[in-house]
C-alpha positions as CSV (number, residue, x, y, z in Angstrom):
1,X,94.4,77.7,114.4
2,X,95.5,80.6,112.2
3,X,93.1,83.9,111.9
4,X,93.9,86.8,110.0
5,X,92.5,90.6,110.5
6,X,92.4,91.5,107.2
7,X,90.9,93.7,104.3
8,X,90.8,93.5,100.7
9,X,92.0,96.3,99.5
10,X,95.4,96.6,101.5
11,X,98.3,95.8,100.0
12,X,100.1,94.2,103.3
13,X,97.0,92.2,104.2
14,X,97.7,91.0,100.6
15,X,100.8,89.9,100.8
16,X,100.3,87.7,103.7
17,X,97.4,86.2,101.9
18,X,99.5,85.3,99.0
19,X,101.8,84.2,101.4
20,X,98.9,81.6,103.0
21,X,98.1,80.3,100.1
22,X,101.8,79.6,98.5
23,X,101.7,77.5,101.8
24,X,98.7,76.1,101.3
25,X,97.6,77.3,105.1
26,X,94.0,77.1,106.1
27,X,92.8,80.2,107.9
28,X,89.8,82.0,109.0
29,X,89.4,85.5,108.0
30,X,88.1,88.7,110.3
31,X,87.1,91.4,108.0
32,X,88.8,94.8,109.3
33,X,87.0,98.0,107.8
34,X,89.2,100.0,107.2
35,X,86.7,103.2,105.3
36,X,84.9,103.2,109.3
37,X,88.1,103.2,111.0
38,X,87.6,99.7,112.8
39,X,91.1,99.4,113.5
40,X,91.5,102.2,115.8
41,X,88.4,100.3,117.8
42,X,90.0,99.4,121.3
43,X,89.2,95.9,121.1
44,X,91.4,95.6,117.5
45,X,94.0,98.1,119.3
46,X,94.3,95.1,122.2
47,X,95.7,92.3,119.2
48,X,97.6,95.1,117.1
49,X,98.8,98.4,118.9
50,X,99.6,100.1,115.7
51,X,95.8,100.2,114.6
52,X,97.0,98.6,111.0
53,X,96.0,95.7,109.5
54,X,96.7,92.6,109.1
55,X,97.2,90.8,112.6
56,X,98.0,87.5,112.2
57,X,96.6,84.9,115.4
58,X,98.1,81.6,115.6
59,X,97.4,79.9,119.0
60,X,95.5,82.7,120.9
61,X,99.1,84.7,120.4
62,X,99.1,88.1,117.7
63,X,101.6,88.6,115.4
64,X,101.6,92.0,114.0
65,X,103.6,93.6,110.9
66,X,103.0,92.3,107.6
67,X,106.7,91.2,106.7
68,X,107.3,90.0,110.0
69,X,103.7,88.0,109.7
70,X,105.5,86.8,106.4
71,X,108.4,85.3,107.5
72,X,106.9,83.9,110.9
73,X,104.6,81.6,108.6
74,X,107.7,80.5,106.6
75,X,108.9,79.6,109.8
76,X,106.2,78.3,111.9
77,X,105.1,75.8,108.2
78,X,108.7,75.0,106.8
79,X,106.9,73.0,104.6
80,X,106.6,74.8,100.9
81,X,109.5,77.6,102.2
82,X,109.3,80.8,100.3
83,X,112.6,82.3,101.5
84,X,115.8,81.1,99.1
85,X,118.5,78.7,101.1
86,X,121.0,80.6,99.7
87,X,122.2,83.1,102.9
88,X,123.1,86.2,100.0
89,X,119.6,86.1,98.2
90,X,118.5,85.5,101.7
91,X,119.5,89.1,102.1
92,X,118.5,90.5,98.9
93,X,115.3,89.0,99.7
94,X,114.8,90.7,103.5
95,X,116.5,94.3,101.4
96,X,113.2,93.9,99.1
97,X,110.7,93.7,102.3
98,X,112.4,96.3,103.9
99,X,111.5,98.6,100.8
100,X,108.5,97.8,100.8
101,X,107.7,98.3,104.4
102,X,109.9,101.8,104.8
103,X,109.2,103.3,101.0
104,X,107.2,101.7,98.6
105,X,104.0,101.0,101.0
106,X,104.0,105.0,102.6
107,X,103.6,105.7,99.0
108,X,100.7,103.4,97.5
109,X,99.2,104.6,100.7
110,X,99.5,108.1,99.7
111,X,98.0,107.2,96.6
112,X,95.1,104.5,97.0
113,X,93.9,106.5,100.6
114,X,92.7,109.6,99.1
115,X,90.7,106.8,96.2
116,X,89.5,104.4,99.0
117,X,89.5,105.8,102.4
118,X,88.8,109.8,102.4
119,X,85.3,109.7,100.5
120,X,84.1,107.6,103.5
121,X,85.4,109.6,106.1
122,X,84.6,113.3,104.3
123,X,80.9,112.2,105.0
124,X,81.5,112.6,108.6
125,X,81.1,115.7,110.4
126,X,85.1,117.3,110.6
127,X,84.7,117.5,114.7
128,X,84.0,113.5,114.2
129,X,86.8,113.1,111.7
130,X,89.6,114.7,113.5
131,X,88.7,113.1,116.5
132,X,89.0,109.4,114.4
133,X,92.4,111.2,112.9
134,X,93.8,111.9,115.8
135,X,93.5,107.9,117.4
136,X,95.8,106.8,115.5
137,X,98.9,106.3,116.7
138,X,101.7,106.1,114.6
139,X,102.5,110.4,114.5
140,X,103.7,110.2,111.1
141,X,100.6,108.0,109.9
142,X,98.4,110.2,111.8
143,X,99.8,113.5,110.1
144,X,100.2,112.5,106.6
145,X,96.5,110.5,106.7
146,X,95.5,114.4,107.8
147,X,96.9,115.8,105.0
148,X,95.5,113.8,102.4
149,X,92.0,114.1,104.0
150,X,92.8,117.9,103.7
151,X,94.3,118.0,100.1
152,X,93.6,114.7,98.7
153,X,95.7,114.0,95.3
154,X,96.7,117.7,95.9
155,X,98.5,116.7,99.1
156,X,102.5,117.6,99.0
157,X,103.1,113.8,99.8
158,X,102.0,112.8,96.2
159,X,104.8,113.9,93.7
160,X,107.5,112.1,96.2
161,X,104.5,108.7,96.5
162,X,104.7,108.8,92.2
163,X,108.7,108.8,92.3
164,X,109.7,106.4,94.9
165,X,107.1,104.1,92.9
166,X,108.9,104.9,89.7
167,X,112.1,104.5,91.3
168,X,110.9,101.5,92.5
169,X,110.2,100.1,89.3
170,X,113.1,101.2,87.1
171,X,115.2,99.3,90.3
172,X,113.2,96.1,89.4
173,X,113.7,96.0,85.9
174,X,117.2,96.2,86.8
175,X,117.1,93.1,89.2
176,X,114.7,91.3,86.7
177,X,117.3,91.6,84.3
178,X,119.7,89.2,85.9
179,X,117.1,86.7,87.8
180,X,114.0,84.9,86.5
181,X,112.7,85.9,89.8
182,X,113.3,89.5,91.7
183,X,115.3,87.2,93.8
184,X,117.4,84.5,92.3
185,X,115.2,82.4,90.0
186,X,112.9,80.7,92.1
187,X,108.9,83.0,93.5
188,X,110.2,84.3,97.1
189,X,108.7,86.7,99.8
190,X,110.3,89.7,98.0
191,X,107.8,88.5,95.0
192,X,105.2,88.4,97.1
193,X,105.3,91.3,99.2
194,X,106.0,93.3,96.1
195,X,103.1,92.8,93.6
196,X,100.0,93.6,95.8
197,X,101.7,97.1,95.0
198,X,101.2,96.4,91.4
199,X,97.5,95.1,92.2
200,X,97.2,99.2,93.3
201,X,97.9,100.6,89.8
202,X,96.0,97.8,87.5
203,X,93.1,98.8,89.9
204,X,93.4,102.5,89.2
205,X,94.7,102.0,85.7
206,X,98.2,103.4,86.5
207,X,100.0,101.0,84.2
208,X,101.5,103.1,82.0
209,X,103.9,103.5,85.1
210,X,105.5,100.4,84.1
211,X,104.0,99.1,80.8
212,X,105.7,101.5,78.8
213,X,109.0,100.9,78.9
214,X,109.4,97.9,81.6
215,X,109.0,95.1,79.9
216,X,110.6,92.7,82.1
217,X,108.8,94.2,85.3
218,X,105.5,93.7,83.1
219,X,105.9,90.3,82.4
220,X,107.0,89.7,86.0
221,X,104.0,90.9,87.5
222,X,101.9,89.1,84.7
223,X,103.5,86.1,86.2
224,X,102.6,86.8,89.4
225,X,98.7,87.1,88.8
226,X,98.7,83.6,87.1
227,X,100.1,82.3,89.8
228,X,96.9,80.5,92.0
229,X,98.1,82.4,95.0
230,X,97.8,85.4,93.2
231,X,94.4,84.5,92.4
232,X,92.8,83.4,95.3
233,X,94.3,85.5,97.5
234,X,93.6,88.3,95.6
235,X,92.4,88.8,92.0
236,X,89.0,87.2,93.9
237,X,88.5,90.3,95.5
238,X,88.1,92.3,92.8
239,X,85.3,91.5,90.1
240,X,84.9,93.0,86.8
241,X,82.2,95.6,88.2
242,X,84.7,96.7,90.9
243,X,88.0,96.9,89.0
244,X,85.3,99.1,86.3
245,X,84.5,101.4,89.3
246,X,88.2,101.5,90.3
247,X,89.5,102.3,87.0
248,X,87.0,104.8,86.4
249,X,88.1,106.7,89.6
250,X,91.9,106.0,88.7
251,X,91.1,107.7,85.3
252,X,89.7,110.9,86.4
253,X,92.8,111.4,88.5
254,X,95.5,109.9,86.0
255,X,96.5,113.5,85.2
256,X,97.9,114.6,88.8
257,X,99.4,111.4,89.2
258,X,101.3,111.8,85.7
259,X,102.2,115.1,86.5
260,X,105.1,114.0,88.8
261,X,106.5,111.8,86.1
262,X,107.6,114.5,83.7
């Protein structure tokens, strides 16, 4: 009944996974490479126009947009809600997602694309590669994804990526100061559409972007992996010999990300 176009390593396909499993939702996955570019394949462009993943399909019918994918769920299964009753953190809650969708994911996508994405596609000839670059749809996708394959962790995108994520994180320190929860004191979908983001920079071993002096967001977060959503949806989709491979990357670049810090 519900199938989900998805890939392991994106953040928004995470979210709606965590999402799933809070429900306790049964789905079937369809794996989405995104390193070959299978989303821009005109059979995946016919459920999801945008060429992104996830799509959700419930009922033969796409749903497309990871937030929006979020909060259909909660209200297709009212069952297990993750959106607070109260109308105000109702609102807090949709500001959080909206964050996350306008600043905070352009950003871990500035800085997990060059890591993940460009080694795969640098092996292609450049005629083949523009061509692939130049499918997708969204212009200002299409443009900064071109940049990054040009300049990689050089690209002029990065120093303003590194802020808005610090930014991000000194705002959440703030609003873990007054809540259990980054939202009132119970897990909601701001919770959940924030820590794949988090997932990005344990991967890379980035952590000293919040571990140092963040305490709250730290144990936050910390929370958030025990949770068995967290887990399966997930911490399963990175073993120990992958997160080593990751990390290892992550490290050999630590020094152009912390350069925008200072």
């Amino acid at each position: 009944m519900l199938e989900l176009y998805t890939h392991p390593m994106s953040p928004c396909a995470q979210k709606v996974r965590i999402v799933l499993a809070e429900k306790g939702l049964d789905w079937t996955a369809h794996h989405v490479s995104l390193q070959d570019k299978e989303n821009l394949r005109p059979e995946y462009l016919k459920l999801n126009k945008l060429g992104v993943v996830p799509t959700l399909v419930h009922g033969g019918r796409p749903v497309i947009e990871s937030s929006i994918i979020c909060e259909y769920l909660d209200d297709a299964f009212p069952a297990q809600t993750v959106k607070p009753a109260d109308p105000y953190e109702r609102s807090r809650m949709r500001f959080w997602m909206k964050h996350v969708d306008v600043k905070l994911h352009p950003s871990c996508g500035t800085l997990q694309w060059p890591m993940v994405m460009r080694p795969r596609l640098m092996e292609k000839p450049e005629e083949e590669r523009q061509a692939l670059l130049d499918r997708i749809p969204e212009k200002p996708r299409r443009e900064r994804q071109k940049r990054l394959v040009k300049f990689g962790l050089d690209s002029p995108d990065v120093g303003d990526a590194v802020r808005t994520y610090r930014k991000t994180i000194l705002d959440m320190e703030q609003a873990l100061s007054e809540n259990q929860w980054v939202v009132g004191e119970g897990f909601t979908l701001a919770d959940a559409c924030l820590a794949p983001y988090f997932q990005t920079l344990i991967q890379f071993g980035w952590t000293a972007l919040y571990d140092r002096d963040c305490p709250r967001v730290q144990d936050w977060f910390e929370r958030c992996q025990q949770r068995a959503s967290y887990q399966s949806a997930v911490a399963e989709d990175f073993p120990a010999q992958l997160m080593a491979e990751l990390k290892e990357k992550g490290g050999a670049v630590w020094d152009k990300i912390a350069a925008h810090l200072e």
